[in-house]
N, C-alpha and C positions, 0 to 999 in steps of 0.2 A: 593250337589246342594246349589246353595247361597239364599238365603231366604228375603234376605232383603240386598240395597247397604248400603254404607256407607254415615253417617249423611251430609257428605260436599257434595256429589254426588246425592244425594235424589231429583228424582222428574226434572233432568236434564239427556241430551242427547247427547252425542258426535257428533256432527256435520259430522266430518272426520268420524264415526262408521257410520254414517246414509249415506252418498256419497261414500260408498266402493265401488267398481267394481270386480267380476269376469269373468273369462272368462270363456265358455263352456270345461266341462272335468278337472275343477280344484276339489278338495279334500276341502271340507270347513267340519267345526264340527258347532253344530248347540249350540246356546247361549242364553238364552231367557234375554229378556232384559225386563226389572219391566217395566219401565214408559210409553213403546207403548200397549205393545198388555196383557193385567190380562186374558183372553182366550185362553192362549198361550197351545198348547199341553204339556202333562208332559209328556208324553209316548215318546216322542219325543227330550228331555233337554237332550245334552251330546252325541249325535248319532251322526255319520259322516256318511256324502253323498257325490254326486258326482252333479256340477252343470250340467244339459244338457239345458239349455235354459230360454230366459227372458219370463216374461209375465209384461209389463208396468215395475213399477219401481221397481218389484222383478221379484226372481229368482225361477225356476222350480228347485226343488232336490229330486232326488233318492236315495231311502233309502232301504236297505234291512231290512222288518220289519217282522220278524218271519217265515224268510222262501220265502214269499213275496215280491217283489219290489214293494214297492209304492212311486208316487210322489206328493211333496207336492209343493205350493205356498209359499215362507217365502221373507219376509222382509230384506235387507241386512241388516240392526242394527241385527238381531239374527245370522247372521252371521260368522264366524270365517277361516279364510282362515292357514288350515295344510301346512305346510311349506314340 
């Protein structure tokens, strides 16, 4: 897990990362990204989900989390769409 970005990057946001779109039933991996959210789940950095639906300008993901499905709320900057 990355800890800290890099000195040129620091405290900046990708625009295009923040206006990404998925569709319902794509495969995204989750990303935590420093400069929006420091209450960002850790239990949660590096897990792939399945998108099933928006709620405003995020997205709802399901997660298999120990057995359990549960979904979450996230941010499209956390992000990451599995090819």
């Amino acid at each position: 897990m990355i800890k800290r970005k890099n000195v040129k990057k620091k405290g900046k946001l990708e625009l295009s990362k923040y206006f990404q779109e998925f569709k319902v039933g794509e495969k995204i991996a989750i990303v935590k990204e420093h400069t929006l959210n420091p209450a960002f789940p850790i239990q949660i950095q590096g897990r792939t989900g399945v998108v099933i639906g928006e709620r405003g300008n995020s997205y709802l993901v399901k997660l298999n989390n120990g057995g359990t499905e549960k979904v979450y709320i996230i941010a499209p900057s956390c992000l990451k769409k599995i090819k």
